[in-house]
DOZA-911986 format. One record per atom (N, C-alpha, C): residue in one letter; x, y, z. Coordinates in steps of 0.1 Angstrom, whole numbers, padded with zeros to 4 digits, always signed. Layout:
<pts>
aXYZ
...
</pts>
This chain:
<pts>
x+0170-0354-0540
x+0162-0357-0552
x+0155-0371-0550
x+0146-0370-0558
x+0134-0382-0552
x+0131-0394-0567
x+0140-0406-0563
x+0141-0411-0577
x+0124-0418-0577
x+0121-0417-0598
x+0109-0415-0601
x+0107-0432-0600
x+0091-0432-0600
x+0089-0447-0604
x+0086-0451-0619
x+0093-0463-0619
x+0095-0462-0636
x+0087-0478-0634
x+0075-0477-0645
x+0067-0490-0645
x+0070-0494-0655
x+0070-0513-0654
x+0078-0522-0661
x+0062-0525-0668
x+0064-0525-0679
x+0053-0539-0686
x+0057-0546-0693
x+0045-0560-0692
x+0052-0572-0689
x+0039-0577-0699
x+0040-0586-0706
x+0031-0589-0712
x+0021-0604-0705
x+0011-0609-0709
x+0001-0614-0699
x+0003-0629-0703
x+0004-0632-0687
x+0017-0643-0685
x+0033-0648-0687
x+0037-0633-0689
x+0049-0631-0691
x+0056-0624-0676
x+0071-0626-0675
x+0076-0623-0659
x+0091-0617-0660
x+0095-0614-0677
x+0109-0614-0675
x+0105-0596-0690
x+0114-0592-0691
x+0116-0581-0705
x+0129-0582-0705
x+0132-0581-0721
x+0151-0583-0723
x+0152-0572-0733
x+0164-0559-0730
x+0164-0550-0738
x+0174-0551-0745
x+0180-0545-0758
x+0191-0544-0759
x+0190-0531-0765
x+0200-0522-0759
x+0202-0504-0760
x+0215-0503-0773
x+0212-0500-0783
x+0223-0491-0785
x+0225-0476-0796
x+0228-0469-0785
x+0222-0454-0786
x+0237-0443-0784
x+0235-0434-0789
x+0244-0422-0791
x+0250-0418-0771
x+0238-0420-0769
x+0237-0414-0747
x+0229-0423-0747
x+0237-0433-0736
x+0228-0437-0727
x+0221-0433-0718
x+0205-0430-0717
x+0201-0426-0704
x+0196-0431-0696
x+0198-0431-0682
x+0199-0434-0676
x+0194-0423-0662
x+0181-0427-0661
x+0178-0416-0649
x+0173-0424-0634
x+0172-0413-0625
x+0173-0419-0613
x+0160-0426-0609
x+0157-0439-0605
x+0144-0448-0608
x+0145-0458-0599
x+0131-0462-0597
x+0132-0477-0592
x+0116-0479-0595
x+0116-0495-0595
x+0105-0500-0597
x+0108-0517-0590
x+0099-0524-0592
x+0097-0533-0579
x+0103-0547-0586
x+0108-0545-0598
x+0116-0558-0603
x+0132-0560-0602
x+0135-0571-0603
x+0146-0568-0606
x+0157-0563-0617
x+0168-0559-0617
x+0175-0554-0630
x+0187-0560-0631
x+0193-0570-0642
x+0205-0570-0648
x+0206-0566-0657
x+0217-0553-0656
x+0224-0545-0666
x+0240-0546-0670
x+0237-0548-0682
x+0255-0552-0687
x+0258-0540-0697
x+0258-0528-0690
x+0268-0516-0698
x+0278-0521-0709
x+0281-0514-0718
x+0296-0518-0726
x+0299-0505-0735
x+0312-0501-0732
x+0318-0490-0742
x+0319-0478-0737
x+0316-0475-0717
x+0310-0461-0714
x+0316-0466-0699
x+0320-0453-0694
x+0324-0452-0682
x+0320-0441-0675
x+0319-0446-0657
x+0312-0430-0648
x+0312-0434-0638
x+0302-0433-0631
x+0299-0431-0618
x+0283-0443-0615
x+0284-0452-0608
x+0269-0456-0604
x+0264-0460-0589
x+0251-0451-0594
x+0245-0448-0576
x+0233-0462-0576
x+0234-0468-0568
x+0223-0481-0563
x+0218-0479-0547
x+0212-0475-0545
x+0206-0473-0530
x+0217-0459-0525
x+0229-0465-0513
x+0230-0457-0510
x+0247-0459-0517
x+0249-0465-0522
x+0263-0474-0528
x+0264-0464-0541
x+0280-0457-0540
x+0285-0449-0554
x+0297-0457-0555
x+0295-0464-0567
x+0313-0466-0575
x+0312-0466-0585
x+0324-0461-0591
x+0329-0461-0600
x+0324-0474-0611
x+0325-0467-0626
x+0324-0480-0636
x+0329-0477-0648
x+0336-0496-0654
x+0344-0493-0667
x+0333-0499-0671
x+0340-0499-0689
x+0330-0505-0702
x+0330-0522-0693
x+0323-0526-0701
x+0319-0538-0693
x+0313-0545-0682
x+0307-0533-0679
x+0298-0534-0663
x+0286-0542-0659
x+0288-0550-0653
x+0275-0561-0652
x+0269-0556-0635
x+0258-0555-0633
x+0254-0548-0622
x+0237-0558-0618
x+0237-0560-0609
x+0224-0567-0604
x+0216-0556-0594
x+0208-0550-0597
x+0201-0541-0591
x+0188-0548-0579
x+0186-0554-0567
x+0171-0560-0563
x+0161-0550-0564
x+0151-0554-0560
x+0134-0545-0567
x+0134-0536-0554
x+0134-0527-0559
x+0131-0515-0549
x+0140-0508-0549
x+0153-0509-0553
x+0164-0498-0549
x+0165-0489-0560
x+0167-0477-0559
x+0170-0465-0567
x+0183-0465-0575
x+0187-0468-0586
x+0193-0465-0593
x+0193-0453-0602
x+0212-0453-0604
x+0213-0439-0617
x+0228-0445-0620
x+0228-0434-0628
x+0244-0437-0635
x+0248-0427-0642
x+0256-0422-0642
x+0264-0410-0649
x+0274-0414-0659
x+0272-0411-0670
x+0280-0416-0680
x+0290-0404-0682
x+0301-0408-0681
x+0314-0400-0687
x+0315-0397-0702
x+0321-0380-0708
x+0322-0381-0714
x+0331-0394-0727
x+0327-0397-0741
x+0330-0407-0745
x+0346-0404-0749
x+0352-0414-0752
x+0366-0411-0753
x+0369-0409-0771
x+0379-0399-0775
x+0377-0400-0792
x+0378-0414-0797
x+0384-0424-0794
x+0388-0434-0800
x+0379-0447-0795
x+0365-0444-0789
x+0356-0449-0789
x+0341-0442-0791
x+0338-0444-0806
x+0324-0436-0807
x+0315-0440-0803
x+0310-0429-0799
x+0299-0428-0791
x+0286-0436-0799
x+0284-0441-0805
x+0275-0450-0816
x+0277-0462-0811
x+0290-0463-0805
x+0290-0480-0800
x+0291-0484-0784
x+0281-0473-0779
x+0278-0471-0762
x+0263-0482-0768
x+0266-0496-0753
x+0252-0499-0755
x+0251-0508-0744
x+0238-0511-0743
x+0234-0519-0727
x+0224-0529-0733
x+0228-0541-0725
x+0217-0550-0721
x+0209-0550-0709
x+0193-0554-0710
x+0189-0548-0697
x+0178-0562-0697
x+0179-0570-0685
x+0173-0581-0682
x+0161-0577-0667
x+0149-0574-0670
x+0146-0568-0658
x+0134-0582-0657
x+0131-0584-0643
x+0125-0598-0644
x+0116-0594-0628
x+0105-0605-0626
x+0100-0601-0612
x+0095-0612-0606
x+0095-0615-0596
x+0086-0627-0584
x+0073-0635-0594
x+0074-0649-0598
x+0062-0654-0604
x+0051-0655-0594
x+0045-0646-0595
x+0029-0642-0588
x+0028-0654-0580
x+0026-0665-0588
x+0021-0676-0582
x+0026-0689-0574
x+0038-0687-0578
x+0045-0696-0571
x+0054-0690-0561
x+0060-0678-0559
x+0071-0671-0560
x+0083-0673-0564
x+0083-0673-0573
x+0094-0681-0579
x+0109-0670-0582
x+0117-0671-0576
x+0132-0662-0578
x+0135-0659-0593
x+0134-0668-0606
x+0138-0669-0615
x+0127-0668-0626
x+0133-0661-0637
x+0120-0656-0646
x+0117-0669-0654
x+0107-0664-0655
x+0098-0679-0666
x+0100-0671-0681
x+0109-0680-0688
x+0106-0681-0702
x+0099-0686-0712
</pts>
């Protein structure tokens, strides 16, 4: 399977996007795009694929993805005594300042 390219927009002169998810299912499909990703899962457990790397993940998962690699994640069913209402992610995806190249996003 051929993970899709998922395009980031960014607004003009801007180099960073900050999400915050919280949704019934997280989804999560198989992707890459040329930024970087910090994702901080919480409340959900499964499986996560990053290039060619599969491990395991609990609630609390902080993961640094670099620009180019294919990610996915399999979310486990939710447990009764954690509803599913309170599965949610932060998602920090950020990319090279054009002009300087700069590692770190400009806020």
């Amino acid at each position: 399977m051929k993970p899709a390219y998922e395009h980031v927009e960014f607004g003009e002169d801007c180099s960073v996007r900050v999400y915050h998810q919280r949704l019934p299912r997280i989804p999560f499909e198989w992707h890459h795009h040329p930024e970087y990703e910090l994702t901080l899962t919480m409340n959900s457990h499964g499986k996560r694929y990053i290039g060619d790397s599969v491990d395991d993940y609990q609630a609390e998962d902080l993961v640094l993805v670099p620009p180019g690699f294919a990610a996915y994640v399999v979310v486990e069913p939710v447990d009764r005594a954690v509803a599913a209402a309170s599965r949610h992610r932060h998602l920090v995806r950020w990319r090279l300042g054009a002009a300087h190249g700069r590692l770190l996003p400009r806020i």
